[in-house]
C-alpha positions as CSV (number, residue, x, y, z in Angstrom):
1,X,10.4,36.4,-18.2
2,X,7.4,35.1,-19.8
3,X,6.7,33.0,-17.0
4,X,6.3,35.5,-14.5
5,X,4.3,37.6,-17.0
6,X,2.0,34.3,-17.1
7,X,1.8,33.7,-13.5
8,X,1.1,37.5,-12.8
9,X,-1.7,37.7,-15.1
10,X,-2.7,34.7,-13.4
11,X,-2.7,36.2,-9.8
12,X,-4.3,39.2,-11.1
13,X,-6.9,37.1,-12.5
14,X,-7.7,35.1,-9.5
15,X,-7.7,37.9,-7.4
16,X,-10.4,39.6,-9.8
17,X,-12.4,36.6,-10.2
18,X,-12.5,36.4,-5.9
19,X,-13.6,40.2,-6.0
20,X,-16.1,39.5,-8.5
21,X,-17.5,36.6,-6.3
22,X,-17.9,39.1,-3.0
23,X,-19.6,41.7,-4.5
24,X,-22.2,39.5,-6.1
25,X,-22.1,38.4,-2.3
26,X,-20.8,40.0,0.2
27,X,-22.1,37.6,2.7
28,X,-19.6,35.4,1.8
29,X,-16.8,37.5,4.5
30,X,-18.9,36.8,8.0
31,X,-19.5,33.4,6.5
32,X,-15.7,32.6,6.1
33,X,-15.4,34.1,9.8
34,X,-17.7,31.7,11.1
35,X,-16.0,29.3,9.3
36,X,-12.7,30.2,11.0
37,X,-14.4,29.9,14.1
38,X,-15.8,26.9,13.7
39,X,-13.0,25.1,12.4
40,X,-10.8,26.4,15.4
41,X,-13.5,25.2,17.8
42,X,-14.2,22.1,16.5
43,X,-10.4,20.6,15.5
44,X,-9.8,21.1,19.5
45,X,-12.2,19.0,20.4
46,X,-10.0,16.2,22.1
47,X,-9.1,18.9,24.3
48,X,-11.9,19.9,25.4
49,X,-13.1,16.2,26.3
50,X,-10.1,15.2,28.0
51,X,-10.2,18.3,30.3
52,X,-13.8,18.0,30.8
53,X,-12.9,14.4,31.6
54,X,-10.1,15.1,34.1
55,X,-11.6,18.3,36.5
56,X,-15.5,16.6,35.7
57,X,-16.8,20.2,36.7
58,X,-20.2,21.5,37.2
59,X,-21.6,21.8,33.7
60,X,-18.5,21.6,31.8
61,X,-19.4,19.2,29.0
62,X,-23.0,20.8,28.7
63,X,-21.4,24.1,28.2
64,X,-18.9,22.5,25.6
65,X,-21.8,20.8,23.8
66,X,-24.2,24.5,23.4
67,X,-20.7,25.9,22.2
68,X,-20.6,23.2,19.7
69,X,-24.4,23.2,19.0
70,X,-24.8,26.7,18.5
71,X,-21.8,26.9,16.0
72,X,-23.2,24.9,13.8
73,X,-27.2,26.1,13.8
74,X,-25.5,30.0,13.5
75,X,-25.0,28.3,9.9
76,X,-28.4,27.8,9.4
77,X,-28.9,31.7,10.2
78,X,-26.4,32.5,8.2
79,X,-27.5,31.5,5.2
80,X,-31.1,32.3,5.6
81,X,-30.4,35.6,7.2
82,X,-28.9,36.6,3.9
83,X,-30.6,35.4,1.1
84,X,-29.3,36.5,-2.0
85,X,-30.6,39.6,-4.2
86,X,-33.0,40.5,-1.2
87,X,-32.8,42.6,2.6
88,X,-31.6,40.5,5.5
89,X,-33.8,39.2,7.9
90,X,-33.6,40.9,10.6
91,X,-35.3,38.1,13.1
92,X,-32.8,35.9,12.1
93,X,-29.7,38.5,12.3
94,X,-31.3,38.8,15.9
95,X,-31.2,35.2,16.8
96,X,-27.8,34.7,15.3
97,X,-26.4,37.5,17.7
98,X,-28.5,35.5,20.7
99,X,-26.4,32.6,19.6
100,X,-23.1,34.0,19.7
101,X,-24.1,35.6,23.1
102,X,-25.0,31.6,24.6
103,X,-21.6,30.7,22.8
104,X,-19.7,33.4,24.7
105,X,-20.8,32.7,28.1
106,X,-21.0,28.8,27.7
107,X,-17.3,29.4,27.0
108,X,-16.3,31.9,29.4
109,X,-18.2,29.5,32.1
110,X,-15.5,26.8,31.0
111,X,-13.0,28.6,31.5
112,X,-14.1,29.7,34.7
113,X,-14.4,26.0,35.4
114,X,-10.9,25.5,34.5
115,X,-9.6,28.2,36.2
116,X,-11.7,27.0,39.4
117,X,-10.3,23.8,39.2
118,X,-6.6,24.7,38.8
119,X,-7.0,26.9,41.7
120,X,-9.6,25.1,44.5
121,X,-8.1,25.1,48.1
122,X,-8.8,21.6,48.2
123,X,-7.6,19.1,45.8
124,X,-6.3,21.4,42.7
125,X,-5.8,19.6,39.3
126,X,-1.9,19.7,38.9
127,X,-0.9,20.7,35.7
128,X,1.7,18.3,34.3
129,X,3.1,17.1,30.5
130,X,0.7,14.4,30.6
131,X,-2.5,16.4,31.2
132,X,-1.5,19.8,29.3
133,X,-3.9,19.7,27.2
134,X,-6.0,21.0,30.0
135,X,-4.6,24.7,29.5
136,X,-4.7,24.1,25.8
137,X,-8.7,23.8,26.6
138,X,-8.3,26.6,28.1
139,X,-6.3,28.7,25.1
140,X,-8.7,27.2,22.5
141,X,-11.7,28.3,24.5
142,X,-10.2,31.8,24.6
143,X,-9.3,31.9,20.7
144,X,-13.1,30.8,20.2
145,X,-14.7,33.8,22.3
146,X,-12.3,35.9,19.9
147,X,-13.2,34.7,16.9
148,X,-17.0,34.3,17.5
149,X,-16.5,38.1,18.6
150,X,-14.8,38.4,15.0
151,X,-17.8,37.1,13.3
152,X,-20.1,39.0,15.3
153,X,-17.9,42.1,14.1
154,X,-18.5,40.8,10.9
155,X,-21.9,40.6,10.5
156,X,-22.5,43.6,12.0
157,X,-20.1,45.6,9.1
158,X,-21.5,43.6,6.2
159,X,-23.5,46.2,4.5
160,X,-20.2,48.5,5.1
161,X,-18.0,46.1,2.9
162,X,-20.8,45.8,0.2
163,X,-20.6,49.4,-0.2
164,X,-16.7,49.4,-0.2
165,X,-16.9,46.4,-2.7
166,X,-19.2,48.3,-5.0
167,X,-16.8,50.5,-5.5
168,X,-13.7,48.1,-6.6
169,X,-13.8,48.2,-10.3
170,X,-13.5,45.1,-11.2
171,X,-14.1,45.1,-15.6
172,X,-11.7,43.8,-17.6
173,X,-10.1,46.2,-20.3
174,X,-10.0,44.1,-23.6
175,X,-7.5,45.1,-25.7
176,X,-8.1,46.6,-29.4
177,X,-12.0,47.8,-29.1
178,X,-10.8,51.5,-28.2
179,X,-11.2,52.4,-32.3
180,X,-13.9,51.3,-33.3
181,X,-14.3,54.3,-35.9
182,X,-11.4,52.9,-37.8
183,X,-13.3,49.5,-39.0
184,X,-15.2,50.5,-42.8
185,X,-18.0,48.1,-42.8
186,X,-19.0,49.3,-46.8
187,X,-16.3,47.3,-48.4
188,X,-18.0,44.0,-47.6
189,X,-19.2,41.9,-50.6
C-alpha cells in the first residue's frame, strides 16, 4: 500500500513538474510537434533513397533533400520565433509557415512521382517484397505532410494553450501552515 501511495505521489509530481515547465513555456508543445515530425521524417530515410534510387524520377531526390533541409532550418525559427519572456516574431512565424508550405509540396510532388511511376503506360515500376519499401516512401511521405500540418496547427494555437495553461493551478499545498495563529512567539527566551 505504501508503495502505491509512493509511486502516485510520484506521478503526480512529475506530472506537476511537466505543467510547471509549459507554462513558463508554452513553446515547448509546437516544438515537440516538430520534433515528432522530424523524427518520423528523418528515421525513413533509407526509404526514401532506395525509392528515389529505383523510379530515378524527375526531381525526386531534390524534393527529398528541401523536405529534409527545411525540417531542420524550421528549428532555427522555432527557437528564435519564440524567445522567452518576450512577443513572437512575427517575420519569422511567417517564414516558418513559408517553410512548411515548400515542405508540403516538395512532398506531395514525391508522391506524385511515385504514384507516376507505379502507374506510367510504359515501363511501370512493379511493386514486389524486394522493392516495398517503395510504397513505404510513399506512406512516410504521407505521415510527414500530416504531421508538418500538426505543427503548423500547433503554432498557430500556441497563444490558445498558454492561456489554457495559465489557468492550471499548479502550487503545491504544504501541509501544517493553515494555523499560523496558533504558534505564541512571546515564550521564547
Amino acid at each position: 500500500m505504501e508503495k502505491n501511495t509512493k509511486k502516485n505521489s510520484w506521478l503526480k509530481e512529475s506530472i506537476r513538474k511537466m505543467l510547471v515547465t509549459l507554462k513558463k513555456n508554452p513553446q515547448l508543445i509546437p516544438l515537440l510537434a516538430l520534433t515528432v515530425s522530424v523524427i518520423v521524417f528523418s528515421f525513413n530515410l533509407t526509404d526514401i533513397s532506395n525509392t528515389t534510387a529505383k523510379i530515378y524520377g524527375k526531381h525526386m531526390g531534390f524534393s527529398a533533400f528541401v523536405s529534409m533541409l527545411f525540417s531542420i532550418l524550421s528549428y532555427v525559427c522555432m527557437f528564435s520565433a519564440f524567445p522567452k519572456r518576450q512577443k513572437p516574431n512575427w517575420l519569422l512565424i511567417g517564414l516558418m509557415f513559408v517553410m512548411y508550405a515548400v515542405i508540403i509540396a516538395a512532398d506531395a510532388y514525391y508522391i506524385g512521382r511515385i504514384n507516376y511511376a507505379l502507374t506510367r503506360p510504359e515501363n511501370p515500376i512493379v511493386v514486389t517484397p524486394a522493392t516495398q519499401y517503395i510504397y513505404n516512401a510513399e506512406y512516410i511521405m504521407t505521415i510527414h505532410i500530416v504531421t508538418v500540418v500538426i505543427t503548423m496547427v500547433t503554432v498557430i494555437l500556441e497563444p490558445v494553450f498558454a492561456k489554457l495553461l495559465k489557468k492550471i493551478n499548479t502550487s503545491v499545498e504544504v501541509e501544517g501552515n493553515g494555523s499560523l495563529e496558533a504558534i505564541d512567539l512571546a515564550e521564547e527566551e
